[in-house]
C-alpha positions in Angstrom: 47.8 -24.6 8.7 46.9 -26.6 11.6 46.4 -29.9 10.3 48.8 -32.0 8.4 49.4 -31.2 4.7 49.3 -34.4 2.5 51.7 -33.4 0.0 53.3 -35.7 -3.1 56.2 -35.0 -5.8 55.3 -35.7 -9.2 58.9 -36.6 -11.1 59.3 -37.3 -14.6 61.6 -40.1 -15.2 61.5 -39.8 -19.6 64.7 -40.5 -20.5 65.1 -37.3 -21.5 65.1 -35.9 -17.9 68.3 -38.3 -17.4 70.3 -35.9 -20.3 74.0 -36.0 -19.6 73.5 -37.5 -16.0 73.5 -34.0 -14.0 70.0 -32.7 -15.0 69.0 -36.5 -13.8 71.0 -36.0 -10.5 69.5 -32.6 -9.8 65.6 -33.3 -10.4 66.4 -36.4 -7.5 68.1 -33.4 -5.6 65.2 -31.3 -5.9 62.7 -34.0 -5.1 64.6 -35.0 -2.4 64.5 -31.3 -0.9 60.8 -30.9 -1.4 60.5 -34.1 0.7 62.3 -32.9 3.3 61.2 -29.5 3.9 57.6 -31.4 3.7 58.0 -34.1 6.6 60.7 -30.7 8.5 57.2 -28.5 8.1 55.5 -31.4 10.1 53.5 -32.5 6.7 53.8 -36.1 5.0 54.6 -36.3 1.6 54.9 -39.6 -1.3 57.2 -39.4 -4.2 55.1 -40.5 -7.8 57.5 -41.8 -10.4 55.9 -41.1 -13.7 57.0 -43.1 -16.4 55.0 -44.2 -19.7 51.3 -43.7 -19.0 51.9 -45.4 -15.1 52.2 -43.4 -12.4 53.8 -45.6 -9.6 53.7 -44.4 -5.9 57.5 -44.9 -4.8 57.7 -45.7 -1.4 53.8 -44.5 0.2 53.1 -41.8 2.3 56.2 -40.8 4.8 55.9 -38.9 7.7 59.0 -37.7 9.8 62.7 -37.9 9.7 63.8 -41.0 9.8 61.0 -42.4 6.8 62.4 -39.4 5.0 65.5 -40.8 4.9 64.5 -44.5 4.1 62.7 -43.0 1.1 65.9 -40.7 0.0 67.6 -44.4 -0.4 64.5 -44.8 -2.7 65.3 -42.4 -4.3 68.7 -43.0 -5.4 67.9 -46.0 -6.9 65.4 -44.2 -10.0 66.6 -44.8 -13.3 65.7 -42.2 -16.8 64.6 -44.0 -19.7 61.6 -44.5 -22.1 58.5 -42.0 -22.6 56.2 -40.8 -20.3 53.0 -39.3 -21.3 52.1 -36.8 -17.9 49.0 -36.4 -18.7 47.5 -40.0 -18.3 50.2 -40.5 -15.5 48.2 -38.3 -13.3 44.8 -38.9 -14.2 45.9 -42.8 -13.8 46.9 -41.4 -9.9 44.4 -43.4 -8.1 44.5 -41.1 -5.0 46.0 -37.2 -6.0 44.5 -35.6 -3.1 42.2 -32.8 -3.0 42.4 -29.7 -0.9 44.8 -31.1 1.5 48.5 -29.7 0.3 50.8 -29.0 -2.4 51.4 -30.9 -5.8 54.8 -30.8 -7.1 55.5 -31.4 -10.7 59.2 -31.8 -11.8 59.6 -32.5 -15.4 61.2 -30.8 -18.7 58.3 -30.6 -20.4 59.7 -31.9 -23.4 56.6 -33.9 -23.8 54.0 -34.5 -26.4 51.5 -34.9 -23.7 48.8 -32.7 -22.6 50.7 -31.5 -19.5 48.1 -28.7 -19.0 45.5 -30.9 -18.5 46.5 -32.9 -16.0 47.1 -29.5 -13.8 43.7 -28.5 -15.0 42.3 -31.6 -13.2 44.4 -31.2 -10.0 43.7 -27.4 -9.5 39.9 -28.9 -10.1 40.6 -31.1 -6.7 41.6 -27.7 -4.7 45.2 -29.0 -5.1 48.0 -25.9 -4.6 50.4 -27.2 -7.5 54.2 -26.1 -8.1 55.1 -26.5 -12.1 59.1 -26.8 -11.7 60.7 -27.4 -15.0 64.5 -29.1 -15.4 66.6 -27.7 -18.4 70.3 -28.5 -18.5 72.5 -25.6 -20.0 72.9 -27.1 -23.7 69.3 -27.6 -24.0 68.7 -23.9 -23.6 71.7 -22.5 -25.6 73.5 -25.7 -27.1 76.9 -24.8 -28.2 77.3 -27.2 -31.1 78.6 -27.1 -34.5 79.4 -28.7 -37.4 77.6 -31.8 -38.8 75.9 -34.0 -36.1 73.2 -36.9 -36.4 70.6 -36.5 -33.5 68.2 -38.9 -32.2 65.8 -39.6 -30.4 66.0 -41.3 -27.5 62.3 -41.4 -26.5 61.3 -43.0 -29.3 58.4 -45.7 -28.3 59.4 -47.9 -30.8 62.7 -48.1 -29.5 64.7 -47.4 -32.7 65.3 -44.0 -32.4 64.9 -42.0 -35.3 67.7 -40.4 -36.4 68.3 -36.8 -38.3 71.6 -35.5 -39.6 71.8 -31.7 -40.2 74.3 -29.0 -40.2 74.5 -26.9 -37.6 75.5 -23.0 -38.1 74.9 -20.1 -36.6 70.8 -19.5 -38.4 70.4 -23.4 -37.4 71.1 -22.2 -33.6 69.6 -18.7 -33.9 66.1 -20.6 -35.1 66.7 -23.5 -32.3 66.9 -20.5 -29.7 63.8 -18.7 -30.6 61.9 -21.8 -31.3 63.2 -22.6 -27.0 62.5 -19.0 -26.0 58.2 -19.3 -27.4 58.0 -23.0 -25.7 59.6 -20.9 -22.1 57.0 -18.3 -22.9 53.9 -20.6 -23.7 54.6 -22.1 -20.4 55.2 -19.2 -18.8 52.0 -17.9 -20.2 50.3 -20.8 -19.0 50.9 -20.4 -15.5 50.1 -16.8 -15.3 46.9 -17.5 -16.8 46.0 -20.1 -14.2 48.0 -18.3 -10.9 44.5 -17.6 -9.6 44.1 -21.4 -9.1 46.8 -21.5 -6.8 49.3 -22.5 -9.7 53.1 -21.3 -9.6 55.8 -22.1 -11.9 59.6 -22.4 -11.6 62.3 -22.6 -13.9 65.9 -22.7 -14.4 69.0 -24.3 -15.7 69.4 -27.1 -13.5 69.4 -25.9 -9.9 71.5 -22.9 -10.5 68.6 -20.7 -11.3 65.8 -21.9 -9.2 
């Protein structure tokens, strides 16, 4: 294209993106690399931290180099915690873009919120939008057993509610497929909309990307 793409990363900071530290460290990683290849490909770029219902632009637009690298010290510095509801992140976005370069969305997923609406509304604005959802290993095929009291850690109220269960082999066979129709509704999703210049990625962290 010969005029400059405007493009921005979209990155989830729930607290459950920041599950068992790596799956944290490799969505920075990856938002990092989109960055970069953006300002290398002569395009700016602006990093969005979504987090509750606020979607907080982290250091502006950066063009070149060396503003890459002043907003990779930025980037460091982003904490995991609380809820985030991605839907009224985005549509809080007071400037998304429209038809001027690619939207990056980097989140798990593991989300309440209507997720497919807010990509509705920026494929509506002629934005070119990359779905790339973070799932560490355990989360796709954990490898517990025993007894074990989960909670969880999202909860607004801040006490997280807490359930004990036994876990056996049917516990994990039905945690597996229940995983395996949430890949494939997503999966389905994005197939449905490709026309609209939407593409998906996934993987196990960075491994599989």
């Amino acid at each position: 294209d010969e005029k400059q793409g405007r493009n921005c990363v979209y990155l989830d900071t729930s607290a459950s993106m920041g599950f068992g530290g790596e799956k944290g460290f490799v969505s920075l990683r990856l938002a990092a690399a989109l960055g970069y290849l953006s300002v290398a490909n002569m395009d700016s770029v602006s990093f969005r931290l979504l987090s509750g219902k606020s979607c907080v632009d982290l250091c502006g637009r950066i063009s070149g180099r060396e503003a890459f690298l002043r907003a990779g010290n930025r980037l460091e510095e982003v904490q995991f915690s609380g809820e985030t509801d991605i839907s009224a992140c985005i549509r809080n976005d007071v400037n998304p873009g429209t038809d001027d370069g690619v939207t990056y969305i980097i989140s798990d997923l593991l989300t309440e919120s209507d997720w497919r609406g807010a990509i509705d509304l920026l494929l509506s604005r002629r934005r070119e939008v990359a779905l790339i959802q973070v799932l560490s290993p355990e989360e796709l095929n954990p490898t517990v057993s025993g007894r074990h009291t989960f909670c969880d850690a999202e909860e607004a109220s801040g006490r997280a509610s807490r359930v004990t269960l036994e876990v056996d082999r049917d516990v994990l066979r039905a945690y597996r497929e229940t995983a395996e129709r949430f890949l494939a509704e997503i999966r389905s999703f994005c197939a449905d909309a490709r026309p609209s210049s939407l593409r998906c990625c996934e993987g196990s962290l960075v491994a599989e990307l």
